[in-house]
C-alpha positions in Angstrom: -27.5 123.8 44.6 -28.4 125.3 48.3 -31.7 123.2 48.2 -29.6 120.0 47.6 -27.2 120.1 50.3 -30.1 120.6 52.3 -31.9 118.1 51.3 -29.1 115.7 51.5 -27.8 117.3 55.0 -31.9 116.1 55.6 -31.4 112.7 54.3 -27.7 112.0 56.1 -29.4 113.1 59.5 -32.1 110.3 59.2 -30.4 107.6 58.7 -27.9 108.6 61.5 -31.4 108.6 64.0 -31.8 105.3 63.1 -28.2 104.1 65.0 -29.8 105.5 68.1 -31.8 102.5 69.4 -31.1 101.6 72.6 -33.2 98.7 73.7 -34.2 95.1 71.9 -37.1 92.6 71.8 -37.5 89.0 72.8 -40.1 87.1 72.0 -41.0 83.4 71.5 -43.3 80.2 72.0 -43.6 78.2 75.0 -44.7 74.2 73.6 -44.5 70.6 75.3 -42.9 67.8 74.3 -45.6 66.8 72.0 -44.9 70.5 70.2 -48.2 71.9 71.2 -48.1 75.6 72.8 -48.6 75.8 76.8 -50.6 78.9 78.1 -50.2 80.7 81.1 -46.5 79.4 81.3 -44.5 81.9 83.7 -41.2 82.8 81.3 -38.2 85.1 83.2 -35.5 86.8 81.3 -32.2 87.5 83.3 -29.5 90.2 81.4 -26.5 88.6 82.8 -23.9 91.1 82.3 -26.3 93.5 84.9 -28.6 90.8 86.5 -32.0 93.2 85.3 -34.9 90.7 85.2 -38.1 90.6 83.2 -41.3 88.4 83.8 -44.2 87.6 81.7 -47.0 85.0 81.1 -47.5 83.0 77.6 -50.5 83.9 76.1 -53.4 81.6 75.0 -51.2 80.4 72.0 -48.3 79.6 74.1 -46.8 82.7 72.4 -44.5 86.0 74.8 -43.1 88.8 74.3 -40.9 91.2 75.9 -40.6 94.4 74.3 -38.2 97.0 75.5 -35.3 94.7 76.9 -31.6 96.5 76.9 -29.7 95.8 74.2 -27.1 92.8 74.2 -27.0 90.0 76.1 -26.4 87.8 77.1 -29.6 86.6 78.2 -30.8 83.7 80.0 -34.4 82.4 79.5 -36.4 80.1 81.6 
């Protein structure tokens, strides 16, 4: 009986970890009117509620990402 509490005391604590994240990810494609992706395309993300900015260029597919933005938003994308 010991060894089950335990183990669920074990179990409980991991999925409470899990509520701890504190930042997000954006990512998307950056295409032309004709729907075909645009490389090296200069992309800023502004977190309005703080004003924190975030740069990056599109990749060779037209593809960015921007991993370890704060959570919420909004967000503003140009």
């Amino acid at each position: 009986m010991k060894n089950f509490l335990l183990l669920l005391l074990f179990l409980l604590s991991i999925s409470v970890s899990y509520g701890q994240v504190t930042t997000a990810n954006i990512d998307g494609q950056v295409t032309d009117a004709k729907n075909e992706a645009v490389p090296g395309a200069t992309i800023v993300v502004i977190h309005e509620p703080t004003g924190t900015k975030y740069a990056t260029t599109s990749r060779a597919d037209g593809h960015y990402a921007f991993p370890n933005v704060r959570i919420g938003g909004p967000y503003t994308i140009t």
